[in-house]
N, C-alpha and C positions, 0 to 999 in steps of 0.2 A: 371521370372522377374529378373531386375539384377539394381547394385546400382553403379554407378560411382564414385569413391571417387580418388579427385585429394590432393596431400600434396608436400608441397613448404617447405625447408624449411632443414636444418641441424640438427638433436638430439645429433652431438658430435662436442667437441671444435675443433674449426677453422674447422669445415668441414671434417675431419680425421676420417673415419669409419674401423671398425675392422680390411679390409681389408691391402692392397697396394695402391690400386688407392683411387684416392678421391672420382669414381662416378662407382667404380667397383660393381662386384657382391657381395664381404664379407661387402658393407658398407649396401646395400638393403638386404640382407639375416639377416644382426642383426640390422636394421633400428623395428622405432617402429611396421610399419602396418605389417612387415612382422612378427615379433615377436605374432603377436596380433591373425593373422589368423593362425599361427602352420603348424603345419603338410602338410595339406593342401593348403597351400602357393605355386604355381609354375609359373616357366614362360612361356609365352606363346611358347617360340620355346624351349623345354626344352635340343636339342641335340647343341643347340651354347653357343659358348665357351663364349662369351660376352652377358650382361643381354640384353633384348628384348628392344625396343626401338620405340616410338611414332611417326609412317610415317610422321606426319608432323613437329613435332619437337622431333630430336633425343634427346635434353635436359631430356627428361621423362623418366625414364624406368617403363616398361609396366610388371604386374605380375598378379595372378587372383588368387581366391578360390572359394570356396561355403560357404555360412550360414547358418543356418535355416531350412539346408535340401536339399534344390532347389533354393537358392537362389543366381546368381552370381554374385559375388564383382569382377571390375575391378578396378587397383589403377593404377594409373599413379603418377609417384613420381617422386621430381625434386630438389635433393639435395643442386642447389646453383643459388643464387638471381639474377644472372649476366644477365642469360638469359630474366629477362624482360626489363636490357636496348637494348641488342641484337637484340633479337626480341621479341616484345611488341605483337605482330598480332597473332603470333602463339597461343602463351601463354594465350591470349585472346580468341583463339578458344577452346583451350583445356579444360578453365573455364568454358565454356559456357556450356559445356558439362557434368560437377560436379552434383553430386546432394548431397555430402558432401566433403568440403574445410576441410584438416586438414595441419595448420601453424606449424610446429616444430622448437625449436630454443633452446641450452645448455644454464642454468643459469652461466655457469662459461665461457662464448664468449662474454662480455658485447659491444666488439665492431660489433659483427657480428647484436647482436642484437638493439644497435644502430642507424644502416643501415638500420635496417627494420622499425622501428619504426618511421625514420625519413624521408625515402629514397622511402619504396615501401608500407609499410600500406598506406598513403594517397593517391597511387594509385588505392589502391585494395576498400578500403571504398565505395567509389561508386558503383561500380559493385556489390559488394557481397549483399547491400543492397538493390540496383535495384532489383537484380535476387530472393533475399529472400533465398537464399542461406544459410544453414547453416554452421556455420564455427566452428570448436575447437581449441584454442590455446593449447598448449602443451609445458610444460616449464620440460627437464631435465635433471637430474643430482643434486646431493647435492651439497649448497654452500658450502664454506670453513668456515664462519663463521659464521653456523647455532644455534648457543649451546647460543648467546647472541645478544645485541646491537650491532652497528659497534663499531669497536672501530679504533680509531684519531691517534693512536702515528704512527711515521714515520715506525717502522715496518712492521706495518699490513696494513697501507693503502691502501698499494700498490695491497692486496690480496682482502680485501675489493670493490675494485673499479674494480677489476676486476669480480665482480660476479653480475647478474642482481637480485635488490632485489623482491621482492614478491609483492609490491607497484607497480610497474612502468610495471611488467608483466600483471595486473590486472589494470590495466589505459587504454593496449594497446588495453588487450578483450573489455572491454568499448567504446573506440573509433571503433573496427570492429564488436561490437555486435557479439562476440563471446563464447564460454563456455569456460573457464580457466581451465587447468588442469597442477598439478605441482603431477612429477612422479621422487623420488626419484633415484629410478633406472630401468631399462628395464627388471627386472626376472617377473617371472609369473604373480605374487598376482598383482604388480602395472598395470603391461601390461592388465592384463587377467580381471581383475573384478573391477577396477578403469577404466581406459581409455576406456575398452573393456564393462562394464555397460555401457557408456554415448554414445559413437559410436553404440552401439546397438539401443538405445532408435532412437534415429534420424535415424536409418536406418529403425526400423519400422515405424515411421514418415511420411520416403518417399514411404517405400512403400503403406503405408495407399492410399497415395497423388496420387499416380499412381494407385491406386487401382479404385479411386472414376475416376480418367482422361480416362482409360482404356474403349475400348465403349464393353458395358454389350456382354459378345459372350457364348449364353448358349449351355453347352456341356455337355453331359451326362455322368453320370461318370461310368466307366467301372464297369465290373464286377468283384468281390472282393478289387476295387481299394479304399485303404483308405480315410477318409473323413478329413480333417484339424479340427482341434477341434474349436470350437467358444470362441470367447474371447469377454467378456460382458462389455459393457463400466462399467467404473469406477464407485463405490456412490455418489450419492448425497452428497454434503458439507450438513452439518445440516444447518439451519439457524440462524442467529443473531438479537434477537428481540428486538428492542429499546422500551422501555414502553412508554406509551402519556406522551405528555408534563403536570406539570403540574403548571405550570407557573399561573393562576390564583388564586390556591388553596396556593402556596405560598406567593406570597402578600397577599392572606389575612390576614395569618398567620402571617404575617408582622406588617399588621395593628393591630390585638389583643393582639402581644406577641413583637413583636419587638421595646417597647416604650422604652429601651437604645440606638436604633438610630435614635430616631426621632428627629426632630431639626425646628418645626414648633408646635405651638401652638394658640389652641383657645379659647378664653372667650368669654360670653356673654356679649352684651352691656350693660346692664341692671342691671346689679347686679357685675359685673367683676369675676363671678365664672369661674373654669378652666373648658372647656366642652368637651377635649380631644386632643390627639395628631395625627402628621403625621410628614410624610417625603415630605421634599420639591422638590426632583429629581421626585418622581412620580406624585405629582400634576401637577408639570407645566410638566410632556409631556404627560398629559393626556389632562388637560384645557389650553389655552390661555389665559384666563382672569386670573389663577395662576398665569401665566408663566410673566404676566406683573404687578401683584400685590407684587410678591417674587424678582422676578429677576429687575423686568424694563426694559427699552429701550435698556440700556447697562448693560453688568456683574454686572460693579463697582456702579451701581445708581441703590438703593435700597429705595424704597418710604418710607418717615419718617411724619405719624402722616395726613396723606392725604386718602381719598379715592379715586382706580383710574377705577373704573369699576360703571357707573349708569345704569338702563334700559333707552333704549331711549323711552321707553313710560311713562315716570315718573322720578320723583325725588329721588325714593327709591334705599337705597345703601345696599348692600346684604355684603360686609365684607370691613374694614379698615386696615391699620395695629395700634399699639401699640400709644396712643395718648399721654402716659407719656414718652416719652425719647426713648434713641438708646441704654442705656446703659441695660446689662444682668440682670435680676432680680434673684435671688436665686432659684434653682430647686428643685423641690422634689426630697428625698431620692430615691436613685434609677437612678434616672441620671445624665450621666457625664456633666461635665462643656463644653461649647461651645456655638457657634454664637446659639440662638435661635429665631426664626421669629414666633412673636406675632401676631395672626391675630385677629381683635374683629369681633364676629356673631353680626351684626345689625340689621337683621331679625328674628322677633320672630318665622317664624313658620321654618327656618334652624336652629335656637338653637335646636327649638325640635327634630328635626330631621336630624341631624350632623350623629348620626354613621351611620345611616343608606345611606346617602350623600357619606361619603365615603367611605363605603362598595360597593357600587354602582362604584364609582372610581378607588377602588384598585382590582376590577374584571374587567377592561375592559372599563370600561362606555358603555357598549352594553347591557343591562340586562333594558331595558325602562319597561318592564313586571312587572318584581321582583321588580325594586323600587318601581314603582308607587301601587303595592298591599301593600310593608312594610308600606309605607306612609300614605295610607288610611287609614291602621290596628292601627296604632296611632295618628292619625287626628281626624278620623271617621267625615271628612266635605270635601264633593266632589267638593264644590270651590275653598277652601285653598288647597284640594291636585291638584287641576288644575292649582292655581296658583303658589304653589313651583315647580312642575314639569315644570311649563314655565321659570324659575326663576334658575334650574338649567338646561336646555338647552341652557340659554343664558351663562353661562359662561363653559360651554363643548362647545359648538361653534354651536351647534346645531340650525338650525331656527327651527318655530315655523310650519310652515307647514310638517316636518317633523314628527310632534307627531304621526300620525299615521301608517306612513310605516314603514312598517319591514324592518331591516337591513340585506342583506345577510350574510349570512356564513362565506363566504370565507370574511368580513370583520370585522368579529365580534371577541372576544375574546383580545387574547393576540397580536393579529394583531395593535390594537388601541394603544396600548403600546410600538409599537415598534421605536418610535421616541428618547425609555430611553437607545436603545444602540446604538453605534458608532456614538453617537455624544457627541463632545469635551463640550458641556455646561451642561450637567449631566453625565459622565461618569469622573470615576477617577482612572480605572486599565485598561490596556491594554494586552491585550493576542494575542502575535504573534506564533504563530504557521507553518511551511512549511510544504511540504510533504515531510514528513520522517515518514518514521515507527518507528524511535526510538525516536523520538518527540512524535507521539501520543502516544507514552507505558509511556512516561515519566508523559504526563498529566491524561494517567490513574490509574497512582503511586498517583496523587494527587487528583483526584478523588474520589482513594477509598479511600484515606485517610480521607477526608472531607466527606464520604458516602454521594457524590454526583450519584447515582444510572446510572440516565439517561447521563449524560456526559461521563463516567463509558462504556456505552453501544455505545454510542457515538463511544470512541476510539476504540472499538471491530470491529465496523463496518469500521470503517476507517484503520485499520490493516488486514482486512481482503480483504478488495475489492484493495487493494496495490498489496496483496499477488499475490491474484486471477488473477491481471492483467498483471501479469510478464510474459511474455514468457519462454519455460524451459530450451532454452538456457543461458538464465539470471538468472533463479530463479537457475543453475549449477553451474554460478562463481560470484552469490552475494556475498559481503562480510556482509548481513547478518544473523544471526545464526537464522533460525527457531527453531530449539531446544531450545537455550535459549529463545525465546521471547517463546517459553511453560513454561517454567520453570518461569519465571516473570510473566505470565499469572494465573500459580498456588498458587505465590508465593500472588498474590495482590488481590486472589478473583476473579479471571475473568473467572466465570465458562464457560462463552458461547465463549468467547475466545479459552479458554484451548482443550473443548471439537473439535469446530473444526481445530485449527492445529493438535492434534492428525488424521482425518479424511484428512488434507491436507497433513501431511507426509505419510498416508498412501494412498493416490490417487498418488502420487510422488513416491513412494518408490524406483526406480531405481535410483532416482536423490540423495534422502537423506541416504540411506543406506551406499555410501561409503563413506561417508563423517565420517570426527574424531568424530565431536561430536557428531555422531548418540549411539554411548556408552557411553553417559552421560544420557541416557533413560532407567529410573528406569523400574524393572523387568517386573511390571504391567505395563507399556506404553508400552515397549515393546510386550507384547505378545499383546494388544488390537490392536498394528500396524500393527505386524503381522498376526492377526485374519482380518483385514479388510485392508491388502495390495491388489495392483493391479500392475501388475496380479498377480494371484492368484497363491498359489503352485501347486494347483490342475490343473491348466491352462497348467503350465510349466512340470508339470509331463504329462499329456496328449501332449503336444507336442514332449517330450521327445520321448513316447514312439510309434508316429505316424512316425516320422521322421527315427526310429527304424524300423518298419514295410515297410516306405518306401524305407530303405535300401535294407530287404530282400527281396522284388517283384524285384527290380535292381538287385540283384545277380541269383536269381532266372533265371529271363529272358535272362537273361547273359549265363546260364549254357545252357536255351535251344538252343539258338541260337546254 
């Protein structure tokens, strides 16, 4: 099998390679790819004096190796940009042909790279994306003014403005959906185990890709002829388990314990004793007859000293509000001063049974079971509990033929409740959030803070399934730091977080390994990434040493001939 990799593009200022010529052999022999494949790097006519050159457009020059063993890399390289106004067709057939696009361009040619950015990326965009092409940008050479900020005074400017910053190299990978790679200089370490890990990975990619394309041709395999070792997909990610909501069991907790924010109050009509509190955002979007007893018609008109809800089967009035005045009467110890909405119980058998009414409310008002047994259990009169029970479905909204049917599922619960958010007449905080991964880490700083558990898990899952969905050309030249979001993840309690990005650096590990901050990974991370990387050492030592054996059958055979 074999990999075509096409590269467009200059790695030295203005175009000037080691050589004499601009598009000689000394500028492809210390050019990156040839750097990268070594030794093994040759041209295909290797007795002519001049580099080999692509029959249909001499613009190329044509060189080849081996990887892998048996693997042949043909590159086609095309040191200056001219020829896509030239000829556009050619260069167009030559892409077609790509099965990895690498763009090279000197941090210190800011006009060359200019040009490309303004002149011929927006040609290439479409194509490379059509074809799904992958592409590595490749930025290098040191700036001059790496050690700080730009700096403004008329001195430097000049030196400044000539060098492409690290922003605008990383905007371009962006616009072509590319992997960014910035390579200080062309010796080994950068060439060999930087550029030469990511151009690796894509190249097992493709051949994976041709592997599954290729139609199955079974051949036996010779005798003593060695076997390729098997490489096992990657682990499982662990998972990330959001606990059930529990959204009912905290209103209630609301209703027993939360009497500092209630701001609704009820007496009996009868005696004007106080017979308990609530909050007024939950009643009116659970009931309608609340919602026009509290609120009214409008925001601003608040019923004063009227009853506005009768049965139409009778004259009987089931709550009022406040018949002495608008003004605040003095609260018990314990709560703050504010608007409070007085309502009077004018039914004697809701006096008696108010908490249970709204224990009934601040679950749902789906529990028709549960009430109607509390009710009984302190009534003990199967009329009166038949007719408070019709008496509180007329102001839940409920008709009366409904008393027997069961409410589904899927609409029982905190579902009933959901009229209390995102809307502007009982909500008073707004939570904007985008997709960003560093927004949800943010809200998961403030979750654990408030040992809000479930939102907590929330942001886990929403940083994860980001992660998850990045392609690994992107998740190459993101500029965000997985290591750090471990490091914040440990830092704020986010155990199921923490655990699988360790599990996502290690299914990646080609990706995150040459990266800076991957030695900002304390001892124990490290060796756990190490322990559960992909591939394996084991994997890489068996191919080593297959690749080894297939050499010696090739020399062998060589000798008998």
């Amino acid at each position: 099998m074999s990999v075509h990799i096409v590269a467009l593009g200059s790695e030295c200022p203005g175009g000037v390679g080691p050589g004499d010529e601009t598009t000689g052999a000394g500028q492809i022999q210390g050019g990156l790819l040839w750097s990268y494949l070594g030794h093994g790097a040759r041209e295909l006519d290797p007795n002519s004096v001049t580099p080999s050159r692509h029959p249909l457009n001499p613009a190329f020059m044509e060189y080849q190796s081996r990887v892998f063993g048996d693997v042949r890399v043909m590159v086609r390289d095309c040191p200056s940009w001219d020829i896509l106004d030239s000829d556009w067709a050619s260069v167009r057939s030559v892409l077609e042909q790509a099965d990895i696009v690498v763009i090279k361009y000197s941090v210190n040619d800011k006009l060359a790279f200019q040009q490309v950015r303004n002149v011929y990326a927006p040609r290439l965009c479409p194509l490379l994306r059509h074809w799904g092409v992958p592409v590595i940008l490749v930025a290098v050479g040191a700036r001059l003014n790496d050690e700080g900020p730009p700096c403004t005074c008329p001195l430097c400017a000049s030196d400044w403005s000539s060098c492409v910053p690290h922003s605008e190299g990383l905007q371009l990978s962006r616009d072509l959906g590319a992997t960014y790679l910035e390579l200080p200089s062309l010796n080994n370490f950068f060439v060999g185990r930087y550029f030469g890990s990511v151009l690796e990975y894509f190249m097992i990619q493709c051949l994976k890709q041709k592997a599954k394309e290729r139609p199955d041709k079974r051949r036996g395999h010779r005798f003593n002829e060695p076997r390729p070792p098997h490489l096992d997909q990657p682990a499982r990610l662990p998972p990330v388990r959001v606990e059930e909501s529990s959204f009912s069991q905290d209103l209630q907790w609301l209703l027993e314990r939360g009497v500092q924010f209630a701001d609704v109050a009820f007496y009996a009509g009868d005696s004007g004793k106080e017979l308990g509190w609530a909050h007024g955002s939950i009643l009116c979007a659970v009931s309608p007859y609340f919602r026009l007893l509290l609120v009214g018609r409008q925001a601003w008109e608040r019923p004063v000293s009227r009853c506005t809800c009768r049965d139409r089967d009778g004259p009987h009035s089931l709550l009022s509000t406040w018949d002495g005045g608008i003004d605040d009467l003095p609260r018990a110890d314990g709560h703050p001063p504010g608007h409070l909405s007085r309502l009077v119980v004018k039914d004697p058998l809701l006096c008696l049974c108010l908490w249970e009414t709204l224990m009934f409310l601040y679950r749902g008002a789906w529990e028709w079971e549960y009430l109607e047994e509390a009710i009984a259990e302190k009534l003990k009169n199967p009329l009166a509990v038949a007719q408070l029970m019709d008496r509180i479905r007329s102001f839940v909204g409920r008709e009366k033929a409904h008393r027997d049917t069961p409410t589904p599922r899927s609409q029982q619960g905190p579902l009933t409740l959901g009229s209390l958010f995102n809307s502007p007449l009982y909500s008073d905080v707004i939570f904007m959030v985008q997709a960003s991964v560093l927004q949800a880490m943010a809200v998961l700083v403030c979750a654990e803070m408030y040992q809000v558990k479930r939102l907590q898990h929330l942001c886990e899952v929403c940083v994860c399934a980001y992660l998850q969905s990045m392609p690994s050309r992107e998740l190459a030249s993101t500029g965000i730091s997985v290591i750090r979001l471990l490091k914040r993840a440990k830092c704020h309690n986010a155990d199921q977080l923490y655990v699988w990005l360790l599990h996502f650096i290690a299914n990646n590990y080609l990706i995150f390994s040459h990266k800076p901050d991957f030695l900002e990974l304390s001892d124990e991370e490290r060796e756990q990434v190490e322990r559960l990387r992909w591939p394996s050492r084991g994997y890489l030592q068996e191919l080593s040493e297959y690749q080894q054996r297939r050499r010696q059958i090739r020399k062998s055979r060589c000798s008998i001939m």
